[in-house]
C-alpha positions in Angstrom: -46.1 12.4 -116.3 -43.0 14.2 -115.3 -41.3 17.1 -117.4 -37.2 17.6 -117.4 -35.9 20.8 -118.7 -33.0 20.1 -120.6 -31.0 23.4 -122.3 -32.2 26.4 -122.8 -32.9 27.8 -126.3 -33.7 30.9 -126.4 -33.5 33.9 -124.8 -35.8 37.2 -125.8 -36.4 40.3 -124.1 -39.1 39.3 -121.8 -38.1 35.8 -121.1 -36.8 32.4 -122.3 -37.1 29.1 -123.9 -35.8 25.6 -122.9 -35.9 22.3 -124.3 -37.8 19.8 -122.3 -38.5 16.0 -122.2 -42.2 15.4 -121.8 -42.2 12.0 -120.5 -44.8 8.7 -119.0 -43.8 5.1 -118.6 -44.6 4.7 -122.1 -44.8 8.3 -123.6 -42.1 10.8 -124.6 -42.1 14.0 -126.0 -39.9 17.7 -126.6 -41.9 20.2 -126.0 -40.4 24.0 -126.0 -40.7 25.6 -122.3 -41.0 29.8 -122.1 -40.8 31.1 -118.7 -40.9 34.8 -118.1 -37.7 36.8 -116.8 -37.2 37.5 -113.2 -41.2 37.7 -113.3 -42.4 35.4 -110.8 -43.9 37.5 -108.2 -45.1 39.8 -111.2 -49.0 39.2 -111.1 -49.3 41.2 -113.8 -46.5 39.3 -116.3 -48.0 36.3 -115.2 -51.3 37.3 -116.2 -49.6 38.1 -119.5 -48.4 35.2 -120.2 -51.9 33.6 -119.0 -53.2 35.2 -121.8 -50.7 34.5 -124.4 -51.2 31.1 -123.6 -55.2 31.6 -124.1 -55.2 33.6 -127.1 -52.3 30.8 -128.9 -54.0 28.1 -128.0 -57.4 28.4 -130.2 -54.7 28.4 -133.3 -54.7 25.1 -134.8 -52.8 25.5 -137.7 -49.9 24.5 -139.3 -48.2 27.7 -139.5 -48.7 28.3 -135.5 -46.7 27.0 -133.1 -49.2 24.6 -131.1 -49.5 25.6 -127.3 -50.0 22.2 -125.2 -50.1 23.4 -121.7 -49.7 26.3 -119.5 -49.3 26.0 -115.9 -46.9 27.2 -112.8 -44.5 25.5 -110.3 -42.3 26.6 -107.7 -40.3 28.8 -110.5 -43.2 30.4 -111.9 -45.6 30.4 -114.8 -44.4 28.5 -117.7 -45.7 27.9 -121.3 -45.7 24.7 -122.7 -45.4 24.3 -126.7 -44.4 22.4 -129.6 -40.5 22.1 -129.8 -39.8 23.1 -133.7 -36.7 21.5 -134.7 -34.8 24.3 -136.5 -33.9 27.7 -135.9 -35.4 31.2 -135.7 -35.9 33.4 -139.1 -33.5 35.8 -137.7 -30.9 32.6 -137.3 -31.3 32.1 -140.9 -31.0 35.4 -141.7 -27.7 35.9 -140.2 -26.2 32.9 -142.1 -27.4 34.1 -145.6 -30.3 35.9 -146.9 -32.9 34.2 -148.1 -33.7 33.4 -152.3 -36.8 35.0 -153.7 -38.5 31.6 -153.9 -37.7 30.9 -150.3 -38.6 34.3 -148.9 -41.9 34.4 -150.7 -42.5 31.1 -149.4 -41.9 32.0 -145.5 -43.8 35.4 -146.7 -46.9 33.1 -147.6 -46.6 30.6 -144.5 -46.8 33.4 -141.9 -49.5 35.5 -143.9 -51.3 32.1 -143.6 -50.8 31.6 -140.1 -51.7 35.2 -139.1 -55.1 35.0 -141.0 -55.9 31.9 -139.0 -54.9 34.3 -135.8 -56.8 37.0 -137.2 -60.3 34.1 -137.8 -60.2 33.2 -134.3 -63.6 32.8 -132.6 -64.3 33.1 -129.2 -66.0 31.0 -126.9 -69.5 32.5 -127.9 -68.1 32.6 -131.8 -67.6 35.8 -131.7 -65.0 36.6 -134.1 -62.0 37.9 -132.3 -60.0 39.8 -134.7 -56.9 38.5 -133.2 -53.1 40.5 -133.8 -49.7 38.9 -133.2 -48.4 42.8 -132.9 -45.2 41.3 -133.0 -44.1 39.5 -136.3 -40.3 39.6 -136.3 -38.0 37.1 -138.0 -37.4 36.0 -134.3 -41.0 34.8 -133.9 -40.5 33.1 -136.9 -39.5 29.3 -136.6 -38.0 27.6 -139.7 -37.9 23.7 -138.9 -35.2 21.5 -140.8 -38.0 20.2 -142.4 -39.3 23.0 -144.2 -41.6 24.1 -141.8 -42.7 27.7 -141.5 -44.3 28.3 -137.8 -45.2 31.6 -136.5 -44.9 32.0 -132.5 -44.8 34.2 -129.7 -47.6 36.0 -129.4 -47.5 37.8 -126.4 -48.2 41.0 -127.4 -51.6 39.9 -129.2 -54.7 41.7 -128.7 -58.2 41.6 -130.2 -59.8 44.3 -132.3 -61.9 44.9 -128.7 -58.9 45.8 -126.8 -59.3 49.1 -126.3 -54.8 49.4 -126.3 -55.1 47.8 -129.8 -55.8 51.5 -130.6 -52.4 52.6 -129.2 
């Protein structure tokens, strides 16, 4: 399996996004690639993004953007995701706002998708109480198919963190 970054994306305050080809002898896929800013020798960014990756990826729901892998190469950590074809809320924002049938609808798809956050269970069940802490209509991904995905969420914390107070 061999991964090629193709273009970048994205860019957000703490890092960016690429496209990338997933691909086998008989297997292909684009996958979205976020790698942290200028944080490679940043143990403690890395450990971040470690447990963006963790929390994300025990969301399996259709208003979540679907982690796939997380690892590190010779650049650094990287997150590995599901490539939504479309743009950013915050794109579509800046073309036109939004009709009240549409806006309710992306109101509804990321209340849903933040509930399933929220109804995470850890590994022992424990309920986790999970918070995006960041819900902006740049973590919001529109696909051209109508899709409504909710992503980012590295600045999620349980209800046990004790910063969640802050």
């Amino acid at each position: 399996m061999s991964l090629v970054v193709l273009a970048p994306v994205a860019r957000g305050g703490s890092g960016s996004v690429h496209l990338a080809l997933r691909r086998g002898d008989t297997f292909r896929r684009f996958l979205a690639l976020k790698r942290l800013r200028g944080a490679n020798d940043d143990e403690g960014a890395r450990e971040e993004l470690l447990k963006e990756a963790a929390y994300a990826a025990l969301i399996r729901h259709p208003n979540v953007v679907e982690v796939i892998d997380v690892g590190a190469d010779r650049e650094g950590a990287f997150l590995l995701m599901d490539f939504v074809h479309g743009v950013s809320l915050r794109e579509l924002l800046e073309v036109a706002p939004l009709s009240t049938q549409l806006g309710l609808r992306v109101a509804l798809a990321i209340a849903k998708g933040l509930c399933a956050a929220h109804e995470q269970r850890g590994a022992k069940g424990e309920p986790l109480g999970l918070m995006h802490r960041d819900v902006t209509p740049a973590n919001v991904m529109v696909g051209f198919d109508g899709s409504v995905q909710l992503t980012d969420f590295g600045l999620a914390r349980t209800h046990r963190d004790p910063r969640t107070q802050e």
